[in-house]
C-alpha positions as CSV (number, residue, x, y, z in Angstrom):
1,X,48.5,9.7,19.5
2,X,48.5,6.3,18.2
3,X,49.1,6.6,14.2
4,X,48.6,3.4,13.3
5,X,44.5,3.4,14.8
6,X,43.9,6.1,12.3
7,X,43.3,4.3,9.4
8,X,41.3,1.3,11.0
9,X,39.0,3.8,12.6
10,X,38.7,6.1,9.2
11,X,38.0,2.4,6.9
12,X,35.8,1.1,9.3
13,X,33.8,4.0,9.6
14,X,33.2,4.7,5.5
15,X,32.2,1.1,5.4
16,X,29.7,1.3,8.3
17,X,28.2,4.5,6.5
18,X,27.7,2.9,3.4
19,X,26.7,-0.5,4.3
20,X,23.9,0.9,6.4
21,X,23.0,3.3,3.7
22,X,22.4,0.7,1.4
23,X,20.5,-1.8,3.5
24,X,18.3,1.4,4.1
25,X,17.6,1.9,0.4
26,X,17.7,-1.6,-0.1
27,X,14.8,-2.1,2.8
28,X,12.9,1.3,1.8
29,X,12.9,-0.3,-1.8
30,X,11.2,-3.5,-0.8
31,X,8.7,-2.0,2.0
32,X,8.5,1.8,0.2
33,X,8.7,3.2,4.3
34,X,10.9,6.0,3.7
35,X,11.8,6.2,7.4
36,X,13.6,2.8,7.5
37,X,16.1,4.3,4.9
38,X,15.9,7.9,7.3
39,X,16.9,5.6,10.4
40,X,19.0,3.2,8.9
41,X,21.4,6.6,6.9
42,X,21.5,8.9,10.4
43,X,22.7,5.7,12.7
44,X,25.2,5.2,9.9
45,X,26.0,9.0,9.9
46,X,26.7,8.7,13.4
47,X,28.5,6.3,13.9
48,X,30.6,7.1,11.0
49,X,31.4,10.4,12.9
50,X,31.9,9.0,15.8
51,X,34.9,6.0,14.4
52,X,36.2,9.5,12.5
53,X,35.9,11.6,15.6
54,X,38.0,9.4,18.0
55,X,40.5,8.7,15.1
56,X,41.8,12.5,15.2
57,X,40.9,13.0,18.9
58,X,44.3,13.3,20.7
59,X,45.3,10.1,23.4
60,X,48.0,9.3,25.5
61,X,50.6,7.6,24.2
62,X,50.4,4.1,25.2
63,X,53.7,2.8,26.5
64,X,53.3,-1.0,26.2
65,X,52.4,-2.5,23.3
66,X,51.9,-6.0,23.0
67,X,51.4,-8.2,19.8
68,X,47.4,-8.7,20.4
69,X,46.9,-4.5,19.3
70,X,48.7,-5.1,16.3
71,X,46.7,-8.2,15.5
72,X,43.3,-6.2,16.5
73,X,44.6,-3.0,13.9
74,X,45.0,-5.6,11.5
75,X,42.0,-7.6,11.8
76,X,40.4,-4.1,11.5
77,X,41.9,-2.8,8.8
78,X,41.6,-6.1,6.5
79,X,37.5,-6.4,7.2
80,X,37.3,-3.0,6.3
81,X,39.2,-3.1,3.1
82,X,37.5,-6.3,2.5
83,X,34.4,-4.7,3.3
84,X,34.7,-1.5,0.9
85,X,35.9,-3.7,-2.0
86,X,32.8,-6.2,-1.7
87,X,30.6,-2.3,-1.7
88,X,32.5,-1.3,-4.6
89,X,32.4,-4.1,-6.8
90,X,29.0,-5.1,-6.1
91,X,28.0,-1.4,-7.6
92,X,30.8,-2.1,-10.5
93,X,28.6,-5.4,-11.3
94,X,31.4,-7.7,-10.8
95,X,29.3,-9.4,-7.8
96,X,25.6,-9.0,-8.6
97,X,23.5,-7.8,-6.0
98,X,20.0,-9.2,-5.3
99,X,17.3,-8.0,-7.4
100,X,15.4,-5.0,-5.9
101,X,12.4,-5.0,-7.7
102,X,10.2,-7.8,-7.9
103,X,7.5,-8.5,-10.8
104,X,3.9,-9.3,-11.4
105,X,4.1,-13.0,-12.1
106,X,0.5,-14.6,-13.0
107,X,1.2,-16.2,-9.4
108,X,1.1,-13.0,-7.7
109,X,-1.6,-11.4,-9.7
110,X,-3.4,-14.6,-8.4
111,X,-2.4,-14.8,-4.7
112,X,-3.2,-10.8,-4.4
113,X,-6.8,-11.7,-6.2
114,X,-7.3,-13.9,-3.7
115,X,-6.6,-11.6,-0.9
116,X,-8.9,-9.2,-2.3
117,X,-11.6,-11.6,-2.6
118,X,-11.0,-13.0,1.0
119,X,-11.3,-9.4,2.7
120,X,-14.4,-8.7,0.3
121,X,-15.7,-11.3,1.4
122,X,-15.4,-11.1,5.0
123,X,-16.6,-7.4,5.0
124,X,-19.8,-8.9,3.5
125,X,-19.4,-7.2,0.1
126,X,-20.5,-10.0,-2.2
127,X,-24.1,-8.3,-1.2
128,X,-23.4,-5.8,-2.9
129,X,-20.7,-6.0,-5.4
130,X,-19.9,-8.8,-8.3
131,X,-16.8,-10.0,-6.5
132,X,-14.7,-11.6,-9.2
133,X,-15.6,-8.2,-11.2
134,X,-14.4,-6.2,-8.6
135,X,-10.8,-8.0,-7.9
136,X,-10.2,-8.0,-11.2
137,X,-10.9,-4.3,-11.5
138,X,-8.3,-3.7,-8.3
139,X,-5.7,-6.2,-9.7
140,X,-5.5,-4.4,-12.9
141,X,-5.2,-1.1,-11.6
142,X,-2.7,-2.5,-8.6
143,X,-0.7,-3.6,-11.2
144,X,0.7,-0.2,-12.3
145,X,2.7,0.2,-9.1
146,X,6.0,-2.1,-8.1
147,X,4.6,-5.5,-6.3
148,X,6.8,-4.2,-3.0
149,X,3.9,-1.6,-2.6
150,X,1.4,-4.3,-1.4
151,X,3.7,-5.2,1.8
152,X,3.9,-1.1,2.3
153,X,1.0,0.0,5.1
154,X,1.9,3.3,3.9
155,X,0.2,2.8,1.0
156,X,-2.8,0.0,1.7
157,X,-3.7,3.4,4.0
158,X,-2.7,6.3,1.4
159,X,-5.7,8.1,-1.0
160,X,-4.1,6.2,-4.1
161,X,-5.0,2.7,-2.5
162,X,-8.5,4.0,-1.8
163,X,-9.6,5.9,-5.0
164,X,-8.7,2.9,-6.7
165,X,-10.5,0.7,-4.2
166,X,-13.4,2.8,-4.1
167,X,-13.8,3.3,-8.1
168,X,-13.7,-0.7,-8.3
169,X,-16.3,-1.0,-5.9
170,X,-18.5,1.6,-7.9
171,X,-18.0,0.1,-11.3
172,X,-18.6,-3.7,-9.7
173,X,-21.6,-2.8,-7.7
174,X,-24.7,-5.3,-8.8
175,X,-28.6,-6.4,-7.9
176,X,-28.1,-8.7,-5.7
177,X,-31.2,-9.9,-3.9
178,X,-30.1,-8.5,-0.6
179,X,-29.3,-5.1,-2.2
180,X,-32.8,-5.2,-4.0
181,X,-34.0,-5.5,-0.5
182,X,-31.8,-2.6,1.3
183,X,-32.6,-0.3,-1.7
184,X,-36.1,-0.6,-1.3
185,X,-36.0,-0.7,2.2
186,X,-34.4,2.5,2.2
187,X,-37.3,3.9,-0.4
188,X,-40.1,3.0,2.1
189,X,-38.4,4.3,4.9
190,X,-38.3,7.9,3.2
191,X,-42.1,7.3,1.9
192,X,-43.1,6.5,5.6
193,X,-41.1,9.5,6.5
194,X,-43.0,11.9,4.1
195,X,-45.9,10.8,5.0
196,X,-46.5,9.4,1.4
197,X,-47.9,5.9,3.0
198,X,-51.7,7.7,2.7
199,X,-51.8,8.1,-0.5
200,X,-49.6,5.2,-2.0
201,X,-49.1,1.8,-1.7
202,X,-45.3,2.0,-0.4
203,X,-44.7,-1.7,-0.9
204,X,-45.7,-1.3,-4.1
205,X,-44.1,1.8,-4.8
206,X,-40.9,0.4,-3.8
207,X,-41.3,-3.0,-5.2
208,X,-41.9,-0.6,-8.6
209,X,-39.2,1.6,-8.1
210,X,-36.5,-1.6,-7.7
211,X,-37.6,-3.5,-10.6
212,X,-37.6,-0.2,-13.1
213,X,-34.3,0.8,-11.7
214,X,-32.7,-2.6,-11.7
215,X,-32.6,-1.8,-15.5
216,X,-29.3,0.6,-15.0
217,X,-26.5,-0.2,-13.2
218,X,-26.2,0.8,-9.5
219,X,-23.5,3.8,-10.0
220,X,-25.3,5.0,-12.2
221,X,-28.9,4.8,-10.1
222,X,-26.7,6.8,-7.4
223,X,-25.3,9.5,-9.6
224,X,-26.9,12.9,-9.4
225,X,-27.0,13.3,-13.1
226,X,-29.4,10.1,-13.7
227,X,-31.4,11.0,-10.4
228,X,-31.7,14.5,-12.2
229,X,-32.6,12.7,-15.6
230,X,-35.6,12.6,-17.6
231,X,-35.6,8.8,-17.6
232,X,-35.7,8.5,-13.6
233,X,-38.3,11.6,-13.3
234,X,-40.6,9.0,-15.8
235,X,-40.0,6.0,-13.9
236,X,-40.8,8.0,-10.7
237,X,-43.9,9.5,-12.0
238,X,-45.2,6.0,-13.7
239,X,-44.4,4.2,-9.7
240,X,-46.4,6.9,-7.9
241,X,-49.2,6.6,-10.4
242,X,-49.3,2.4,-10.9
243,X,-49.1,2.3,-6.9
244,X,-51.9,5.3,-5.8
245,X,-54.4,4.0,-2.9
């Protein structure tokens, strides 16, 4: 066995182990996908073993050796010295390493508002939701996790993302015209359905119903405990009675 390939191989492989260990963390910092860092540590692992393996794995002694294998060892052995040092003092702080972590500058809280808004928007929310009220709401609560977490599709499709997106839609939901109209739509539909259209006035009822409960805020309206409420069993009695045939 060759000697002098030993300690090439063994350099070379430490450095290819910790440089693709580090770009892993590095990457799963920025993105949050904990499989790139996964991926990025086995290939390393492997091919670690691999430089290791054939290092103490037994060859034939080679009987010619001609000046380009020394200058290939060498080569080898320098960039992987080289290599290990830049690791190491890059950890040490004598070469700072590029910032990991970003922050919420005004200009980011702004570009993400703007995202918000757009995709509100283009889902057709603004019928149903104060808009600039409910980007606000999501930017606020978006900005108690690392700005990196945004590019992550892991977590624009994990229940964190949602709760929050759903409790800013509930606490930004408004009386808009067209919800006035869907509301009481949906009130005559269920008066038609009960046959309640012989006795009352359903327009009216629901033009009553919309106009008393426009008073409160829409979560609330929806909420169990108001529709269980002595205030909504009043306005419902006072409709049914105002709107009688």
């Amino acid at each position: 066995m060759n000697k002098n390939k030993k300690p090439a191989k063994i350099l070379l492989g430490i450095l290819l182990m910790i440089t693709f260990s580090r770009e892993g963390f590095r990457g799963y910092k920025e993105t949050g996908n904990l499989w790139l860092f996964v991926t990025m540590t086995i290939i390393a692992l492997i091919c670690c073993a691999l430089l290791i393996r054939s290092a103490f794995r037994p060859q034939k002694v080679s009987v010619v050796e001609n000046k380009y294998d020394l200058y290939g060892r060498g080569f080898l052995k320098i960039f992987s010295i080289m290599g290990l040092l830049g690791v190491f003092f890059e950890i040490a702080g004598i070469i700072p390493s590029a910032p990991l972590k970003k922050t919420w500058t005004e200009e980011l809280k702004k570009s993400v508002k703007e995202g918000i808004v757009a995709e509100a928007l283009a889902q057709h929310q603004d019928s149903i939701l104060d808009i600039d009220a409910f980007s606000n709401c999501a930017v606020a609560k978006l900005t108690a996790y690392p700005p990196e977490r945004m590019h992550s599709p892991e977590f624009l499709k994990s229940a964190e993302f949602k709760a929050i997106v759903a409790g800013c839609k509930q606490s930004s939901r408004k009386w808009t015209d067209s919800f006035k109209k869907s509301f009481k739509k949906g009130l005559v539909d269920k008066m038609i359905a009960g046959h309640q259209d012989s006795i009352l006035n359903v327009d009216a009822f629901g033009n009553c119903m919309v106009e008393k409960l426009a008073m409160y805020s829409p979560d609330s309206v929806y909420s169990i405990r108001f529709c269980n409420s002595a205030e909504f069993q009043a306005i419902l009695v006072g409709c049914n009675q105002s709107c009688k045939k």
